[in-house]
C-alpha positions in Angstrom: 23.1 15.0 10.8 25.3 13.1 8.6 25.8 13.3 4.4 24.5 10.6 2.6 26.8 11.2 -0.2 23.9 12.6 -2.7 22.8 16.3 -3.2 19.3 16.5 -2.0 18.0 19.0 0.5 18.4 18.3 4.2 15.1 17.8 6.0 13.7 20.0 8.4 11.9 17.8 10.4 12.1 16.1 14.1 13.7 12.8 14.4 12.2 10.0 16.5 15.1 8.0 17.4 14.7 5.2 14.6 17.4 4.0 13.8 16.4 3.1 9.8 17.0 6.9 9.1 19.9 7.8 6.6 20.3 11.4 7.8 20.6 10.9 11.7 20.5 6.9 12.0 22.7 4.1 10.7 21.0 3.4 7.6 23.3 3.0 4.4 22.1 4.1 1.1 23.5 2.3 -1.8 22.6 1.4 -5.5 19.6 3.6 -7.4 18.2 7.0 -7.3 14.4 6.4 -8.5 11.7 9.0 -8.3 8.1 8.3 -8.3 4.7 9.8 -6.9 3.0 8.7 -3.9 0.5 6.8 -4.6 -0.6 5.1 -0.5 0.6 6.6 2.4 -1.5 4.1 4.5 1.4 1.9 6.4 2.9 3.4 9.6 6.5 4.9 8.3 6.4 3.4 5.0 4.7 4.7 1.5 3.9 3.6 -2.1 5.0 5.0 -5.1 3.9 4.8 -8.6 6.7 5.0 -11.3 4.8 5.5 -14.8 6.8 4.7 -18.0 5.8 3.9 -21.9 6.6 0.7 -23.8 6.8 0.6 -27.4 4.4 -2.7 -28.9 6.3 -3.3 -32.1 3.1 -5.6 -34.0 0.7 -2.6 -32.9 3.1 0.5 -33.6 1.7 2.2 -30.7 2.8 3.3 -26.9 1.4 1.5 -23.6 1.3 2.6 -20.7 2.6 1.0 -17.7 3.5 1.5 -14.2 5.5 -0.2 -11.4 4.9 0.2 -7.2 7.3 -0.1 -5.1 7.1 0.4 -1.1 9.6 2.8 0.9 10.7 3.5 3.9 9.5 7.0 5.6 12.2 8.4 7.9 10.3 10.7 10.7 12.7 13.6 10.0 10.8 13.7 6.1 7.7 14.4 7.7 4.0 13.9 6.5 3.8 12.9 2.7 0.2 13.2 0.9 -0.9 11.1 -2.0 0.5 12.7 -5.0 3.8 14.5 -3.8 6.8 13.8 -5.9 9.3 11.9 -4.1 13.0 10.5 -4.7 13.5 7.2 -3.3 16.9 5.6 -3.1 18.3 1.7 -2.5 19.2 0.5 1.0 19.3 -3.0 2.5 16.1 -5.2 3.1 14.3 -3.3 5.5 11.4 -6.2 5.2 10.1 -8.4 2.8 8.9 -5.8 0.3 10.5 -2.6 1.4 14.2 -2.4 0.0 14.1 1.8 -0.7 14.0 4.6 1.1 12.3 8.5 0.9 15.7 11.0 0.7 13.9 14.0 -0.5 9.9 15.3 -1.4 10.6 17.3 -4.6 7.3 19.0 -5.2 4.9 19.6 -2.9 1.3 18.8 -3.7 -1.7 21.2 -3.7 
């Protein structure tokens, strides 16, 4: 296991041998720390997350709501996420044509 060069909890899972894993494979992290909830969990090795956030309408001097996806990479050595668990993603390279973060740590576990 190698540091990523962030303070997050080491996972406590196997690893598979994929080499797209930033605690025992090649895969450099870079850029920004985001955290999210999972919001799919249906792609093999790769989640959603749902990042809410409120934007102030200056004519209507109310609040929206909005919220942004983004799709992450899954390292095996995470383990099995569920939809709703509180994740921190962080920046890597292109993995593929939509996935550019990656899981580092589940910070609350669902119930």
């Amino acid at each position: 296991m190698r540091d990523i060069g962030i303070d997050v909890k080491m996972p406590s899972g196997e690893w598979d041998g994929d080499g797209n894993c930033p605690f025992y494979g090649s895969l450099r992290l870079r850029g920004q720390i985001l955290e999210g909830t999972v919001a799919k969990t249906g792609m093999a090795s790769t989640v959603v997350i749902e990042r809410a956030n409120l934007r102030y309408m200056q004519k209507y001097e109310r609040y929206e709501k909005r919220t942004s996806r983004l799709s992450a990479h899954l390292p095996s050595c995470i383990g099995e996420l569920n939809i709703g668990d509180r994740v921190k993603v962080m920046e890597c390279r292109p993995l593929s044509k939509t996935v550019s973060f990656c899981v580092v740590e589940s910070t609350q576990e669902s119930a």
